[in-house]
GULUMPA-971898 format. One line per field, with one value per residue (C-alpha): residue number from 1; x, y, z. Coordinates in steps of 0.25 Angstrom, whole numbers. Layout:
<sites>
k	c(NUM:...)
xx	c(X:...)
yy	c(Y:...)
zz	c(Z:...)
</sites>
This chain:
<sites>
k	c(1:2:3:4:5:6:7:8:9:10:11:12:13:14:15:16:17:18:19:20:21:22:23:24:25:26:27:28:29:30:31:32:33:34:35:36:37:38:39:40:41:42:43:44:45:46:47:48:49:50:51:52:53:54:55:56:57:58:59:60:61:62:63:64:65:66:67:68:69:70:71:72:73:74:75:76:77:78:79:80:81:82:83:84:85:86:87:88:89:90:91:92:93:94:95:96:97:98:99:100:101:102:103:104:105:106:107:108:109:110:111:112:113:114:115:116:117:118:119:120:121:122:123:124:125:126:127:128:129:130:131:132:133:134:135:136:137:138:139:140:141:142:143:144:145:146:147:148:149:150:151:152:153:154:155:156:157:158:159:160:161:162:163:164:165:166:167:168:169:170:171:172:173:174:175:176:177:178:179:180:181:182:183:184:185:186:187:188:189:190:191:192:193:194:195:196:197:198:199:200:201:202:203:204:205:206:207:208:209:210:211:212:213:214:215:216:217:218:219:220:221:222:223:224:225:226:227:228:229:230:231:232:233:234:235:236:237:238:239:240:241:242:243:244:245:246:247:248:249:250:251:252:253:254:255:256:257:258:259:260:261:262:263:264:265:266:267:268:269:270)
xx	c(347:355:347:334:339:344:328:323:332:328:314:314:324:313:302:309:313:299:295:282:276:275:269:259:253:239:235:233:220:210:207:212:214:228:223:209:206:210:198:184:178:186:182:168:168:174:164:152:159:160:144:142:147:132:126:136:132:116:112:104:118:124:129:117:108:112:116:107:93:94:98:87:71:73:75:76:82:76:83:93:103:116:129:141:147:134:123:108:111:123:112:101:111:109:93:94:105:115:126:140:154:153:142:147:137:143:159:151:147:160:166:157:157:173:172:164:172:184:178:174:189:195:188:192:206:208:203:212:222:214:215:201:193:192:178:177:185:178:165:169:177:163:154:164:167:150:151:161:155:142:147:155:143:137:149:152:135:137:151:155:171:174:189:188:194:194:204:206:215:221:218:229:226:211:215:225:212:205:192:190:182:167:169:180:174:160:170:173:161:157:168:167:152:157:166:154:145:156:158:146:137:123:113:108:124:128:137:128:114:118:130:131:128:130:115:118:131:125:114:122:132:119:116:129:130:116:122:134:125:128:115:118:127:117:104:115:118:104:96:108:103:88:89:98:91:78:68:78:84:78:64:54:45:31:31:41:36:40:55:54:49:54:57:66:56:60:75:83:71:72)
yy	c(-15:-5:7:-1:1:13:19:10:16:30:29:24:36:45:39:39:51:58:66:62:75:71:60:64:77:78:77:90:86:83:92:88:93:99:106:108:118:131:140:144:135:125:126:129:115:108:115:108:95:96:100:90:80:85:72:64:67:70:60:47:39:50:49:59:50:38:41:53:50:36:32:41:40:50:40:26:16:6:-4:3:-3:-5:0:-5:-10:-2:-12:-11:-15:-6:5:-1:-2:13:12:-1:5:-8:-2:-8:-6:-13:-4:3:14:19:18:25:37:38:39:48:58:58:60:71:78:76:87:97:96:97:109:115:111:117:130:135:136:140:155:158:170:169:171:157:150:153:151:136:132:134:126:115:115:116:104:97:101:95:83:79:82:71:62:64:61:47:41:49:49:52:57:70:77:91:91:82:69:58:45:41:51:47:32:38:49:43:48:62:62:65:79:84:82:88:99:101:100:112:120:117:124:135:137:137:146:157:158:151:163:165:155:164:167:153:152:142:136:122:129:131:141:149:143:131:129:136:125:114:118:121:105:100:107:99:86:88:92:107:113:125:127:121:130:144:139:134:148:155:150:151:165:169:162:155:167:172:157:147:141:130:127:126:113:101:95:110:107:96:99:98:115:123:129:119:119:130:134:140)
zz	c(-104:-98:-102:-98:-83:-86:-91:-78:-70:-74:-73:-60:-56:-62:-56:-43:-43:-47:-37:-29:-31:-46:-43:-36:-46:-47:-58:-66:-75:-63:-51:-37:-24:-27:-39:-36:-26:-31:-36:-31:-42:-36:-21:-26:-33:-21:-11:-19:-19:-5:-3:-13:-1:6:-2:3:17:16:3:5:7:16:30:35:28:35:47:47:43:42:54:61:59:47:35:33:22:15:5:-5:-14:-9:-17:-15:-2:3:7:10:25:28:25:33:44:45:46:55:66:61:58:57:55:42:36:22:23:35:28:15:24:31:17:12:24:23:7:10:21:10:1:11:17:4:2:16:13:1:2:14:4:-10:-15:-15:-6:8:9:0:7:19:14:7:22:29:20:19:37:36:28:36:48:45:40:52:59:53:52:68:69:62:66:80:78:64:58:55:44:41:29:18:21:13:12:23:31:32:37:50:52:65:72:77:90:89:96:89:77:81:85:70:65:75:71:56:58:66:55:46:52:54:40:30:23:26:22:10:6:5:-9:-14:-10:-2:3:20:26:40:44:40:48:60:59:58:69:78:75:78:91:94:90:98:111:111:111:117:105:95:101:98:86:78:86:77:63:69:74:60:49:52:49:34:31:37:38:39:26:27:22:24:11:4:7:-7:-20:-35:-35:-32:-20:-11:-12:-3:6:20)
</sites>
């Protein structure tokens, strides 16, 4: 009986005494964000999941979408099947102007924007510190605050006040992190694109087709002056990309219907 106690008694002292660094060891065998985010391959990987969050915004259940299209004269819904906690009416409620707190779609595109600007702050974060080329690090931070520029840009356009984030967060964090003010985020989104346009590469330099470019960010930044009622700023901006890349980058085809077809000719035109 005695050396019972005496085992308990050691166990508990040992388990006691672990330290909670030791509990808390990522685990070795899987990739994580402590032992991820070391090499180029690495950052390459995690800059294509972060584009890979473009879907999330512009697919068919996407916060553009909805609250893009749907909700103007540019598209309609007819009936769908619902999944989940996601019913028929909560998506008509987008087409019919009825919408509630209680709608899931909503919660699900709020999830999903946030998920999204997870991966592109992770990526930020990260590759402050990474031993990698300046000139990659560079180019990496501008496509990811083109990304997060543009997606607060939608997100500001849908909800008005929205929390904003601008590095990964935990779990507790997330619950104490209240609204930023509509302005201060458009702020951010503005200096998000500045950032972008000052040091994305030339449309026809981009690493990767699908990647941002300067044009791009230029383009977006000129809209978002527009939306925010700066037109002076806007007019500055959109006469830079028309004067720098509408007659070698840019143009209209001939033919709306030419910008779909089963080949290759119809993908990446002017």
């Amino acid at each position: 009986m005695k050396t019972k106690i005496l085992s308990i008694l050691f166990i508990t002292a040992t388990l006691v005494s672990c330290k909670k660094s030791f509990l808390e060891l990522a685990p070795v065998s899987n990739s994580n964000a402590n032992n991820f985010y070391k090499t180029k391959s690495d950052f390459d990987l995690a800059v294509n999941n972060a584009y890979n969050t473009l879907y999330t915004m512009y697919g068919p259940t996407g916060l553009v979408s909805y609250c893009g299209e749907l909700m103007s004269d540019n598209a309609t819904l007819y009936t769908v099947a619902g999944s989940g906690s996601i019913t028929v009416g909560d998506r008509w409620a987008f087409r019919d102007y009825t919408l509630n707190s209680a709608n899931n779609v909503v919660n699900q595109l709020w999830n999903d924007s946030y998920t999204s600007m997870y991966n592109l702050n992770i990526v930020l974060d990260k590759i402050q510190g990474a031993s990698l080329d300046d000139s990659y690090k560079t180019q990496v931070t501008a496509e990811m605050r083109f990304l997060r520029g543009m997606y607060y840009f939608y997100m500001v356009q849908a909800w008005g006040d929205v929390p904003l984030v601008t590095k990964p967060i935990s779990s507790g964090e997330a619950f104490t992190t209240g609204r930023t003010p509509k302005a201060d985020v458009y702020n951010q989104v503005v200096d998000d694109l500045k950032y972008a346009v000052d040091n994305l590469t030339e449309p026809n330099k981009v690493p990767a087709i699908g990647r941002a470019s300067k044009a791009a960010a230029m383009t977006l930044l000129g809209k978002v002056y527009l939306t925010m009622g700066n037109k002076a700023s806007a007019a500055q901006t959109l006469q830079q990309v028309y004067s720098a890349y509408n007659a070698s980058m840019y143009d209209l085809l001939p033919e709306f219907g030419s910008l779909w077809g089963a080949t290759l000719a119809q993908k990446n035109t002017k």
